[in-house]
C-alpha positions as CSV (number, residue, x, y, z in Angstrom):
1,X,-15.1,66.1,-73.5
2,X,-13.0,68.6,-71.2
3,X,-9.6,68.4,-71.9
4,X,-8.0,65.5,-70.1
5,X,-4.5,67.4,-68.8
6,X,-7.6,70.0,-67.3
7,X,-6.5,71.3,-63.6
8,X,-8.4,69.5,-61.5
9,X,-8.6,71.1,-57.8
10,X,-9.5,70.4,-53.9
11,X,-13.0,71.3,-53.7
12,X,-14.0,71.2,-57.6
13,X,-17.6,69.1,-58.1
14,X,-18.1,66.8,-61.2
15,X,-21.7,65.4,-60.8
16,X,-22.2,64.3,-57.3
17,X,-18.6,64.3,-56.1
18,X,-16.3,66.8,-55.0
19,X,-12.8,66.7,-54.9
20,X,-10.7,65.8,-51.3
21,X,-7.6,65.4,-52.8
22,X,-4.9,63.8,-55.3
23,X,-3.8,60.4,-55.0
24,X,-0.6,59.2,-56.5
25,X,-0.5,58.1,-59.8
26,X,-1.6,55.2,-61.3
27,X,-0.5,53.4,-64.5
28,X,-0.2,57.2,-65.7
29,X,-3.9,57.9,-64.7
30,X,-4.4,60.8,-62.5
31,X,-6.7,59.9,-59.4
32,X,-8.8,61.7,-56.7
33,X,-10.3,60.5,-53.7
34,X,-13.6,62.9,-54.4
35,X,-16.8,62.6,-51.6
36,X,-20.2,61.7,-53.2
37,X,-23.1,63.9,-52.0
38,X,-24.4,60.6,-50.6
39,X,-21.2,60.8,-48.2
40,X,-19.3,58.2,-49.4
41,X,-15.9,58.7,-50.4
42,X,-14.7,57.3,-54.1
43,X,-11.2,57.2,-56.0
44,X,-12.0,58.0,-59.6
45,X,-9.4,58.9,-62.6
46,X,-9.4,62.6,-63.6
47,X,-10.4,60.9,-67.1
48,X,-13.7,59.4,-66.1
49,X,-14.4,62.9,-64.0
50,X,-13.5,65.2,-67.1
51,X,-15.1,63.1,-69.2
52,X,-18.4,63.0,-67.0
53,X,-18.3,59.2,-67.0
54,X,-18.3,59.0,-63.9
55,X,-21.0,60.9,-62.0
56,X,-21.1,59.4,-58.1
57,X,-19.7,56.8,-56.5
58,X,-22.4,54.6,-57.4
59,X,-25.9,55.2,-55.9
60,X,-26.5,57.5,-58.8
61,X,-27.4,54.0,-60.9
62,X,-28.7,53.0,-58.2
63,X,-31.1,55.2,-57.6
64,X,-32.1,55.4,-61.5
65,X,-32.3,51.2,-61.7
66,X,-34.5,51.0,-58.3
67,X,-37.1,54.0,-59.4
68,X,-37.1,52.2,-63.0
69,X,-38.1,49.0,-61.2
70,X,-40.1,50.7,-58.6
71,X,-43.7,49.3,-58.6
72,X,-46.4,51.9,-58.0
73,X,-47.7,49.2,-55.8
74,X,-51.4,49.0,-57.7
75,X,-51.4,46.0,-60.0
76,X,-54.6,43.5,-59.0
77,X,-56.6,46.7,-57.9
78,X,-59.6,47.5,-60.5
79,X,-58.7,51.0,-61.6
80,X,-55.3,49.0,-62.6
81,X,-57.3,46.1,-64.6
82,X,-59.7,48.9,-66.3
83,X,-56.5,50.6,-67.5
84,X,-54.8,47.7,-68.6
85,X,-57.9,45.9,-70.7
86,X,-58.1,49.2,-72.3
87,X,-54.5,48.9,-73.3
88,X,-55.1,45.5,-74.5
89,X,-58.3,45.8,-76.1
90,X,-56.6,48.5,-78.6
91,X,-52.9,47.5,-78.7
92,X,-53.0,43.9,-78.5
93,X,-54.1,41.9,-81.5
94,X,-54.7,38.9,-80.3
95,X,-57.1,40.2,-77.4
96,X,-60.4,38.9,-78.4
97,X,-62.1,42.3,-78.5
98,X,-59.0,43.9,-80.4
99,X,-61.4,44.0,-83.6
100,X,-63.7,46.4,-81.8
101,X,-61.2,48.4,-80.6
102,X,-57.7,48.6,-82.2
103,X,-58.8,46.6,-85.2
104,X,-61.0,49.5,-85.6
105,X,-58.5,52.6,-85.4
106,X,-59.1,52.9,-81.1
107,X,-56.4,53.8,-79.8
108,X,-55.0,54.9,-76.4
109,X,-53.1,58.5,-75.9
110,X,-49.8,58.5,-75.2
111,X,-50.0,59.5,-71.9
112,X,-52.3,57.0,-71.0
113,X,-49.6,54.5,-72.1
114,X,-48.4,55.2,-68.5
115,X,-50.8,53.7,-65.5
116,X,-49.9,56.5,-63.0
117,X,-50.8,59.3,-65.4
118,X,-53.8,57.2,-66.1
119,X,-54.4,57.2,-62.7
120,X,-54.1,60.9,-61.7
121,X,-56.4,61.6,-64.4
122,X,-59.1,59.0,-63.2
123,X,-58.7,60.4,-59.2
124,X,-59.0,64.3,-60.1
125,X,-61.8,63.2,-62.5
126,X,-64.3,61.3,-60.3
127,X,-63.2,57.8,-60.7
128,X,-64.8,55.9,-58.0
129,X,-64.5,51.6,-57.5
130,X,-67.4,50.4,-59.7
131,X,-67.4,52.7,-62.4
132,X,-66.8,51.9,-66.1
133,X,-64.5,54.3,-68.5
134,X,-66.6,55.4,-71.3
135,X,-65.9,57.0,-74.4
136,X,-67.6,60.1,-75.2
137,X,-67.0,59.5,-78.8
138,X,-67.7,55.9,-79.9
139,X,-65.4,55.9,-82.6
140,X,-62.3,58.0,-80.8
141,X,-59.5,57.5,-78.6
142,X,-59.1,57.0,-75.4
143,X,-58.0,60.1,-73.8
144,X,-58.6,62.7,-71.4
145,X,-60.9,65.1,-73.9
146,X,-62.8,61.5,-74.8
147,X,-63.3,59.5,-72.1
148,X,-66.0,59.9,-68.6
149,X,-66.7,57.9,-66.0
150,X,-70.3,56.0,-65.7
151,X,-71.9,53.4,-63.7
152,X,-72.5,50.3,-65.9
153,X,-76.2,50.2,-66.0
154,X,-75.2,53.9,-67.6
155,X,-72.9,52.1,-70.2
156,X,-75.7,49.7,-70.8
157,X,-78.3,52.3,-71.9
158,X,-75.5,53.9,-74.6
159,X,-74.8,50.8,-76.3
């Protein structure tokens, strides 16, 4: 933390806001009106700028909750519902097939924990609507180095 009796100055930037000018007191508290690099104008104590508590006037957890709940707008789609019944198939034990996959040691990379990294590597690596995600190795992972796609009547003849 940056000391708290710290000279604070017109045109100084904490975060996202920079310093207009100082307010009067309040219950001892230095304050600043500072403008955010949104545009908006905040008042915020020379303690919660110091201490880097306080970053914006706001849209900065706003911006961080929204692309946390952001959707990437493909659940219901197949490449979505391939991705996921892998998931399942080796993390969850009560999916009925879990014995053949997780029960078994299967499991999925890390990265592939993610649907859109999932999902670059299936477009740059000729995923197409009606192909199946086949392991290379029957008894490894699922990962990039491990995994193709084929048509089914192709997974049909390997199993």
């Amino acid at each position: 933390m940056k000391n708290p009796k710290a000279e604070i100055n017109p045109g100084d930037v904490y975060e996202r806001l920079t310093i207009i000018k100082e307010l009067k007191k309040k219950n001892y508290n230095r304050q600043f009106l500072c403008r955010c690099e949104c545009g908006k104008e905040t008042i915020v104590d020379s303690s919660k700028l110091l201490s880097g508590n306080t970053k914006s006037c706001g849209c900065l957890k706003i911006e961080m909750v929204t692309k946390k709940n952001t959707n990437h707008g493909m659940t219901g789609t197949k490449i979505h519902s391939l991705w996921s019944s892998m998931k399942q198939r080796c993390m969850n034990e009560n999916d009925k097939a879990y014995k053949n996959y997780g029960g078994r040691g299967i499991e999925v990379c890390e990265e592939w924990i993610d649907f859109e990294t999932f999902y670059k590597w299936a477009s740059n690596n000729g995923y197409e609507e009606g192909l199946m995600l086949e392991r290379i190795d029957n008894d490894g992972d699922y990962c990039p180095d491990n995994c193709k796609w084929v048509s089914r009547k192709e997974q049909n003849n390997n199993n």
